[in-house]
FITIVO-694058 format. One record per residue (C-alpha): residue number from 1; residue in one letter; x, y, z. Coordinates in pm, 1 decimal, always signed. Layout:
REM residues N
<site NUM "A" <X Y Z>>,
...
***
This chain:
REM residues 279
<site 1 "X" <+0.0 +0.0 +0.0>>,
<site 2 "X" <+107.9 +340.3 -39.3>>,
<site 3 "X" <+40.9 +728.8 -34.7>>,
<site 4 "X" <+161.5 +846.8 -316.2>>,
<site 5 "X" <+130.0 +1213.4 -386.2>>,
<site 6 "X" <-54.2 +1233.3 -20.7>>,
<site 7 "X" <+48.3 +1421.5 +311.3>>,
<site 8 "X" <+242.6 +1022.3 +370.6>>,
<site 9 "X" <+168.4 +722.6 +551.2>>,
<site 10 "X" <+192.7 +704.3 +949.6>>,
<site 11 "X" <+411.7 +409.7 +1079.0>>,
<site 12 "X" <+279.2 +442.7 +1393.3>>,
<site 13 "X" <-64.6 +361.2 +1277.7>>,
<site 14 "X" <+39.3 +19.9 +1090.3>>,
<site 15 "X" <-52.3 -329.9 +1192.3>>,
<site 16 "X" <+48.5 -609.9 +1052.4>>,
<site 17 "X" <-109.4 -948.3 +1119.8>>,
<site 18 "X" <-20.1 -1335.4 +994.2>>,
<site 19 "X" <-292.9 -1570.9 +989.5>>,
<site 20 "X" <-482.1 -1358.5 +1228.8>>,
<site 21 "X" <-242.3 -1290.3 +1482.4>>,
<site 22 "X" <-84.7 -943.3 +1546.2>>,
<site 23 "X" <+273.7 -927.9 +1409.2>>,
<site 24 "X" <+348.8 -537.4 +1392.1>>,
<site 25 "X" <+600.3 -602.3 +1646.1>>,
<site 26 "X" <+816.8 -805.5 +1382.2>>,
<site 27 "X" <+769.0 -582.7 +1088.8>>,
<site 28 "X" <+1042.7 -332.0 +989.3>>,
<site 29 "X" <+771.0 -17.0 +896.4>>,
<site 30 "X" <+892.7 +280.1 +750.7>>,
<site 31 "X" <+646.2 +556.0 +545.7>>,
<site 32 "X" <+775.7 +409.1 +202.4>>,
<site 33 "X" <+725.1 +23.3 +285.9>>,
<site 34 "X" <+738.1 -263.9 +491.2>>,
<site 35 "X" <+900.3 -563.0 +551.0>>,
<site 36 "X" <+784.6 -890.8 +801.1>>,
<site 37 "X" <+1037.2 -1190.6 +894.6>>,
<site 38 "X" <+849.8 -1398.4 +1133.2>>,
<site 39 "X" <+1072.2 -1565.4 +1420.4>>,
<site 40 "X" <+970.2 -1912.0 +1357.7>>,
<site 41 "X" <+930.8 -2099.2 +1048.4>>,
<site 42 "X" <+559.8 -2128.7 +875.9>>,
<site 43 "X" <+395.2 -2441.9 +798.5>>,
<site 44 "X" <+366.2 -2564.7 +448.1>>,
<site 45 "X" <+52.7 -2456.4 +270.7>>,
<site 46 "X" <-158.2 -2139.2 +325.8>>,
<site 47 "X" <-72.5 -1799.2 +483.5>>,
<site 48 "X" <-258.6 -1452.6 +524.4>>,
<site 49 "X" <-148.7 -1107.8 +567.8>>,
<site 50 "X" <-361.2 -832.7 +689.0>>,
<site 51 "X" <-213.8 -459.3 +648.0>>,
<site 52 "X" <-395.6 -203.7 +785.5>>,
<site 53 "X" <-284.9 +166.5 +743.1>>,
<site 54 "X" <-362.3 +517.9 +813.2>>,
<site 55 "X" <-194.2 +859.9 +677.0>>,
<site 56 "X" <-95.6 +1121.9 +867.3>>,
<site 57 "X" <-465.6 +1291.5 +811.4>>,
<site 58 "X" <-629.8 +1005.4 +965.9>>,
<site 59 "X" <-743.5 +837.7 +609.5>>,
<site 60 "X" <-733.9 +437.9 +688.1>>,
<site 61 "X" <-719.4 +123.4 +458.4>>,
<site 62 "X" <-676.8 -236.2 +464.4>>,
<site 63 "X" <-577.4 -480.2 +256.2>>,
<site 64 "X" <-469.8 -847.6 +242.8>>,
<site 65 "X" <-319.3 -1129.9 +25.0>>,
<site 66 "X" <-264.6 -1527.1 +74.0>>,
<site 67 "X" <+94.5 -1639.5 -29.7>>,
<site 68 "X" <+160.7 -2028.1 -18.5>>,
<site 69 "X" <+456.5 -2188.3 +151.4>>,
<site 70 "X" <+551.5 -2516.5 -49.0>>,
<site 71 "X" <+865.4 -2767.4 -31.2>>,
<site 72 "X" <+1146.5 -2536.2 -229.4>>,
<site 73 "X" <+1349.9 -2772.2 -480.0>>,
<site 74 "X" <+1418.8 -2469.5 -708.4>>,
<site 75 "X" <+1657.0 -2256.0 -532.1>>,
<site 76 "X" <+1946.0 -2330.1 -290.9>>,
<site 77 "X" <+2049.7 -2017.8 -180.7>>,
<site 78 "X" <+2041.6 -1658.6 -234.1>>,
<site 79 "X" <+2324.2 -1383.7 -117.6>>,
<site 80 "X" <+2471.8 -1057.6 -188.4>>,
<site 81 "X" <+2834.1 -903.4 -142.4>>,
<site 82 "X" <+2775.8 -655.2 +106.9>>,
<site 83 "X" <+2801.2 -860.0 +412.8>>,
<site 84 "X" <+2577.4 -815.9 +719.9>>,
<site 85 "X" <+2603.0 -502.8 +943.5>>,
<site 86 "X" <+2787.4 -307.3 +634.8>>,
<site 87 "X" <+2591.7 -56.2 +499.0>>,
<site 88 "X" <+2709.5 +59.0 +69.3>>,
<site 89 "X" <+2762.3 +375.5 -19.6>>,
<site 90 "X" <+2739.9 +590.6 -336.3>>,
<site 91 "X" <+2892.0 +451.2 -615.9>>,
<site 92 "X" <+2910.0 +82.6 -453.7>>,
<site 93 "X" <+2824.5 -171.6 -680.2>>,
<site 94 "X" <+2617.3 -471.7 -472.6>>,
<site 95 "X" <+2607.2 -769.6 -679.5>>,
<site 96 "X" <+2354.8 -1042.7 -643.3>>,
<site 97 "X" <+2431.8 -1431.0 -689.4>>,
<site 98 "X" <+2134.8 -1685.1 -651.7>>,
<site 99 "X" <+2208.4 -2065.3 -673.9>>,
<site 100 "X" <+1892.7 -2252.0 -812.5>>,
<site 101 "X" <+1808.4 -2504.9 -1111.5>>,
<site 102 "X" <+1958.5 -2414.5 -1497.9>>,
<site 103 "X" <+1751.1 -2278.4 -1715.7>>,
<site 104 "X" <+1514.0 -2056.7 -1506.7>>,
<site 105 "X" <+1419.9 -1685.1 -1505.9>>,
<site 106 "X" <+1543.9 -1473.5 -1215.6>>,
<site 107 "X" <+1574.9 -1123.1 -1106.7>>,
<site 108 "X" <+1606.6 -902.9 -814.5>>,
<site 109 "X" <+1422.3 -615.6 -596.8>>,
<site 110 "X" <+1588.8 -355.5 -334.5>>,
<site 111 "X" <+1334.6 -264.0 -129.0>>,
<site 112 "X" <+1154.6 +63.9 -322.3>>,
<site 113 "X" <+1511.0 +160.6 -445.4>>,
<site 114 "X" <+1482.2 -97.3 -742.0>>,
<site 115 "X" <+1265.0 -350.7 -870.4>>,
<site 116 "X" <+1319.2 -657.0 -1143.3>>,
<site 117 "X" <+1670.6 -630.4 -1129.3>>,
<site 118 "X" <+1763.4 -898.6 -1443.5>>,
<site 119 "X" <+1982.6 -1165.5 -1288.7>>,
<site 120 "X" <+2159.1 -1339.6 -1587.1>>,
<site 121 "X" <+2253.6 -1716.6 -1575.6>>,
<site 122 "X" <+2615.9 -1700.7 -1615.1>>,
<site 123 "X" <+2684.0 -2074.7 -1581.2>>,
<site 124 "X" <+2430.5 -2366.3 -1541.0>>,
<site 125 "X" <+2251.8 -2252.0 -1221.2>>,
<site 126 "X" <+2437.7 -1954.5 -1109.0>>,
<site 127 "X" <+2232.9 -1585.2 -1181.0>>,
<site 128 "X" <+2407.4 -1281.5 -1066.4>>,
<site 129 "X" <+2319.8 -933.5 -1129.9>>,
<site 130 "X" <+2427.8 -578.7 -968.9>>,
<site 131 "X" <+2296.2 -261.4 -866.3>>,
<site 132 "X" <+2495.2 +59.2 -807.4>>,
<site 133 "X" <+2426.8 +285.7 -525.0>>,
<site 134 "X" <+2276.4 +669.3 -637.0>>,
<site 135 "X" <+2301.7 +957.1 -452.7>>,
<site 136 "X" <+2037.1 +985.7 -268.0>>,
<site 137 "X" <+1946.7 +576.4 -222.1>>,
<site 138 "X" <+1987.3 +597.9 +114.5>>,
<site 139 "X" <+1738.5 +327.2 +325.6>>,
<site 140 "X" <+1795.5 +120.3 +665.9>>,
<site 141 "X" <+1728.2 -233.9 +650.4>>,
<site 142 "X" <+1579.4 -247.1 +289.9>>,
<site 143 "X" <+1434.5 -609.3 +216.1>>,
<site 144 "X" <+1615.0 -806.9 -106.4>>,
<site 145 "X" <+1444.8 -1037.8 -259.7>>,
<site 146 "X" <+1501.8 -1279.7 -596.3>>,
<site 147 "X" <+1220.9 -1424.3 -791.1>>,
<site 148 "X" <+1302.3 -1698.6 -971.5>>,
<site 149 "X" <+1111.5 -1868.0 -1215.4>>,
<site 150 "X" <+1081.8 -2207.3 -1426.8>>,
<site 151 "X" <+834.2 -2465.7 -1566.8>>,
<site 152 "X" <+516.5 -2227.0 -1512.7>>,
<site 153 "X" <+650.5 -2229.5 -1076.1>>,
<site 154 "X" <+801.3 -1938.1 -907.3>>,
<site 155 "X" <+996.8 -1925.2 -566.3>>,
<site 156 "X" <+1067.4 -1626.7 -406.6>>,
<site 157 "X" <+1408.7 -1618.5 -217.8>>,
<site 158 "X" <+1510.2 -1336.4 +30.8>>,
<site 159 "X" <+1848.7 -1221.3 +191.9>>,
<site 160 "X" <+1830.4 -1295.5 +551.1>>,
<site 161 "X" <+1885.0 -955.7 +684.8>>,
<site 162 "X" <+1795.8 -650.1 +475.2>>,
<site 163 "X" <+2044.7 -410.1 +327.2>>,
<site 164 "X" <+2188.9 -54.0 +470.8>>,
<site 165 "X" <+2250.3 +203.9 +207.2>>,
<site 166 "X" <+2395.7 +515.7 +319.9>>,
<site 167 "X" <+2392.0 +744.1 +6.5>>,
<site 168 "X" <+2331.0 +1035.6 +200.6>>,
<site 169 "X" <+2045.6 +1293.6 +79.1>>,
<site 170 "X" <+1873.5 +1310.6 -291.9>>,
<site 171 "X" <+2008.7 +1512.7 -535.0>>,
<site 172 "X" <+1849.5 +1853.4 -582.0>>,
<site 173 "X" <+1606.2 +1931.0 -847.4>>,
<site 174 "X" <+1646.1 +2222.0 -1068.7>>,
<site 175 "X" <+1383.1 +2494.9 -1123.7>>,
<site 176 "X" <+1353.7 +2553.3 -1496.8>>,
<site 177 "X" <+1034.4 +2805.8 -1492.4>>,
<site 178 "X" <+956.8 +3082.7 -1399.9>>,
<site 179 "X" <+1238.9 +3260.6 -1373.0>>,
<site 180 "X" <+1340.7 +3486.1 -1067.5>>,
<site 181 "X" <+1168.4 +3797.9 -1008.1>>,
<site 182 "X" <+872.8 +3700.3 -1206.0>>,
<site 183 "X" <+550.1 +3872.5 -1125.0>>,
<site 184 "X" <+219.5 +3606.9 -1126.5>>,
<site 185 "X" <-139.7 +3632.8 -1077.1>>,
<site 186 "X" <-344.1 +3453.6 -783.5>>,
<site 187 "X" <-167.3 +3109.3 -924.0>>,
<site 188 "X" <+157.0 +2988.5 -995.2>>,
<site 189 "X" <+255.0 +2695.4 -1231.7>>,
<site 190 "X" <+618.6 +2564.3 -1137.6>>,
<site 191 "X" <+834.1 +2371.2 -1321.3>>,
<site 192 "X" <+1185.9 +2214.6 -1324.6>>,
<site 193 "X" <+1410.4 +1904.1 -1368.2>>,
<site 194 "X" <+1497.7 +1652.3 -1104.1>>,
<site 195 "X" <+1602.7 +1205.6 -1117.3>>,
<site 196 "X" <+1352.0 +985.5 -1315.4>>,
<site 197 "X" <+1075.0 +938.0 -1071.6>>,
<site 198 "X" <+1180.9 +1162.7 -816.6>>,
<site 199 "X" <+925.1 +1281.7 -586.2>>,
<site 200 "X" <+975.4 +1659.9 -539.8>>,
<site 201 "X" <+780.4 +1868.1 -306.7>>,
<site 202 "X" <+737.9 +2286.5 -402.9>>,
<site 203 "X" <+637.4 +2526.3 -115.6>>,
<site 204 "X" <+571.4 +2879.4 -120.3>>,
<site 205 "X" <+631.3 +3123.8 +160.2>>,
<site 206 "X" <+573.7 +3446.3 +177.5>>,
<site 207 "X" <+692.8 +3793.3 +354.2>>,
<site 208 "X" <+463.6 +4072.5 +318.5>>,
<site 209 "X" <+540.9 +4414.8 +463.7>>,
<site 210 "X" <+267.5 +4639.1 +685.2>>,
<site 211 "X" <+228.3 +4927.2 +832.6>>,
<site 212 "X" <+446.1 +5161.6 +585.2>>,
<site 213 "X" <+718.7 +4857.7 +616.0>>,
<site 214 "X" <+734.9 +4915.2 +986.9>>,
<site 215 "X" <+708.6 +4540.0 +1053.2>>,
<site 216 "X" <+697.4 +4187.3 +857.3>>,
<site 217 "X" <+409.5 +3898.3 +836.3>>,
<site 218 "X" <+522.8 +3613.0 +729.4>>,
<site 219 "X" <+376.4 +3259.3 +630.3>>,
<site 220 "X" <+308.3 +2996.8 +412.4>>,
<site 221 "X" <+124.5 +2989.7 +75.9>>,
<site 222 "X" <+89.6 +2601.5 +70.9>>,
<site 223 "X" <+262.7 +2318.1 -79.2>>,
<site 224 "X" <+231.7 +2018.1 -341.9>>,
<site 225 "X" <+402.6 +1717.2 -440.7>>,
<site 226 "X" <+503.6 +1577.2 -783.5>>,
<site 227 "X" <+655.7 +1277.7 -958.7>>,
<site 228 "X" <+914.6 +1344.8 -1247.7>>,
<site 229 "X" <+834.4 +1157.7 -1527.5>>,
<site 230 "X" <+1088.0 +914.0 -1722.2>>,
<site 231 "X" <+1333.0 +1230.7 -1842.8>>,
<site 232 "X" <+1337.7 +1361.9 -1474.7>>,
<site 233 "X" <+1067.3 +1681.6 -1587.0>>,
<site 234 "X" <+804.5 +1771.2 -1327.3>>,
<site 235 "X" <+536.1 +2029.4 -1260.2>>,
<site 236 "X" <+347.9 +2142.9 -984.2>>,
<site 237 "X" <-5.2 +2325.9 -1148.1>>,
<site 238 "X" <-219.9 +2595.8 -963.6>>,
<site 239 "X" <+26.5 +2710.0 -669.9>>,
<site 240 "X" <-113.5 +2942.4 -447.7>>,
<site 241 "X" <-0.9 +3267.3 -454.3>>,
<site 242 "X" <-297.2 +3417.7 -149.5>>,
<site 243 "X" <-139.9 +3502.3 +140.7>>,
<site 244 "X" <-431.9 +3450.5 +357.1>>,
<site 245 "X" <-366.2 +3786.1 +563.7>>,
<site 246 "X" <-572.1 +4073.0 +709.8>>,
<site 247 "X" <-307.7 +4335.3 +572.6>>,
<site 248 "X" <-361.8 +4201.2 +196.7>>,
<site 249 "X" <-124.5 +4198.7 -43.6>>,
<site 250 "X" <+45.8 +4379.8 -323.3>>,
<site 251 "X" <+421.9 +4373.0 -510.3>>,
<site 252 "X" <+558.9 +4422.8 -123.2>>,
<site 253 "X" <+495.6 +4089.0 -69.0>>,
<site 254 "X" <+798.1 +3859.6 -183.0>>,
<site 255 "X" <+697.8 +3506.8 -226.3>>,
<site 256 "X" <+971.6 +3253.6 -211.8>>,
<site 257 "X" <+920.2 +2879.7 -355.5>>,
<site 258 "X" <+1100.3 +2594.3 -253.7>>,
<site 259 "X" <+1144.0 +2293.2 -493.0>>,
<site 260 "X" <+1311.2 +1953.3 -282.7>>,
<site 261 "X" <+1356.5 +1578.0 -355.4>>,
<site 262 "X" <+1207.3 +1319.5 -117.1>>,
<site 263 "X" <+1398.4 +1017.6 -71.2>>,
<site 264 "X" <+1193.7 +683.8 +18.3>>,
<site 265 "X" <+1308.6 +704.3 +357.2>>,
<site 266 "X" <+1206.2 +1077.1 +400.4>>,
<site 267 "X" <+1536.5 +1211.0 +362.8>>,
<site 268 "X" <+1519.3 +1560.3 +120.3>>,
<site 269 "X" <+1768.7 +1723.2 -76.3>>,
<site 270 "X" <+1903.2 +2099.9 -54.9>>,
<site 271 "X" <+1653.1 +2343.8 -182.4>>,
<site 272 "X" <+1662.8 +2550.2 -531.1>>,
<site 273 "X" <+1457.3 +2849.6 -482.5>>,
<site 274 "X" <+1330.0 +3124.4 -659.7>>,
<site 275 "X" <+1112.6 +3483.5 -570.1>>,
<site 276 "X" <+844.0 +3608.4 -714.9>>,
<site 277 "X" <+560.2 +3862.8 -643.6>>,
<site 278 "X" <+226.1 +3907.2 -720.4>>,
<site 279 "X" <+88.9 +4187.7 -990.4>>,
***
């Protein structure tokens, strides 16, 4: 489940249960996913998970899915180089080796860092693929996993401890339009540059001066958040530019927006900035 877009999801408010009994307490939650490793072994056949969520607004959900444990004579083993307690760091390459039966299908997901990583069959039943840290990667404990495939059966395999990635923050995203100084009506369109798929969040403050400039209000205009597409361009539509005050508003009042990148782990980048004012 997720909250994409939204004000983000509340780990505090997550339970997780296994075949109706409460397991939160063995989940790893964080706002961008989850991850459960029970502490005993399950049973062949039949399993159920129940998620149940809330945002930070209060906005609940619940969903669940069966998953079947069954006798595993596809894949032996499953590991990656960086070894347990180690976290990678940017420009790290983290390469993936699982063991199963020749002539399969496999690949590879990091957590919400990367998914259907290709794992290639180098010789007869040995895949390995690799991932290379970005700036900006940076997760605690992010589940790996390898799906492998053959015969019309799949196996999921995971590492037995997740992965640290210390990347530090996301890169920056670049304003493209307007330009500084531009003067706007009651709504601003903003627009800029930033990773493939980055999630960027644009706020506006503003400083408006009363009282013959005697003394400053400030606040905040609002905010929004946006997904760059495929070529890393985003835009945030229908900006406020109201200030919401008693004293009103004219060209004394210097609006500021903020454009930063939110990491999956809620990590954000250095702000680009611009001013404008209003006509």
């Amino acid at each position: 489940m997720s909250d994409a877009g939204g004000v983000g999801v509340d780990p505090a408010a997550t339970h997780v249960s296994l075949d109706g009994k409460d397991v939160t307490g063995q989940a790893n939650i964080t706002p961008a996913f989850f991850s459960l490793r029970p502490t005993s072994d399950l049973a062949l056949g039949a399993h159920t998970v129940q998620v149940s969520v809330a945002d930070q607004a209060g906005n609940a959900g619940t969903t669940n899915w069966t998953f079947t444990v069954a006798a595993n004579t596809l894949v032996r083993s499953f590991t990656s180089s960086v070894p347990a307690g180690q976290a990678a760091n940017v420009g790290d390459t983290i390469r993936f080796t699982l063991n199963a039966e020749p002539g399969g299908r496999a690949s590879v997901s990091l957590g919400s860092i990367a998914t259907n990583i290709p794992l290639a069959e180098g010789s007869p039943g040995v895949y390995t693929g690799e991932y290379t840290v970005r700036a900006g990667d940076s997760v605690q404990d992010a589940p790996a996993s390898a799906r492998f495939e053959k015969g019309g059966k799949s196996v999921t395999a995971a590492l037995a401890s997740g992965l640290t990635i210390a990347a530090g923050g996301p890169r920056a995203p670049v304003i493209t339009s307007p330009g500084e100084d531009t003067t706007a009506g009651e709504t601003l369109t903003v627009a800029g540059t930033a990773a493939p798929g980055a999630t960027v969040r644009v706020s506006i403050n503003f400083v408006s001066k009363a009282l013959g400039g005697l003394f400053s209000v400030n606040g905040s205009a609002g905010s929004k958040e946006v997904t760059a597409d495929k070529n890393g361009n985003w835009k945030a539509e229908d900006l406020s530019l109201r200030t919401n005050s008693l004293l009103g508003q004219g060209q004394d009042t210097v609006f500021t927006v903020s454009a930063v990148t939110v990491a999956a782990n809620g990590d954000v980048s250095d702000p680009a900035t611009i001013k404008v004012r209003r006509k």
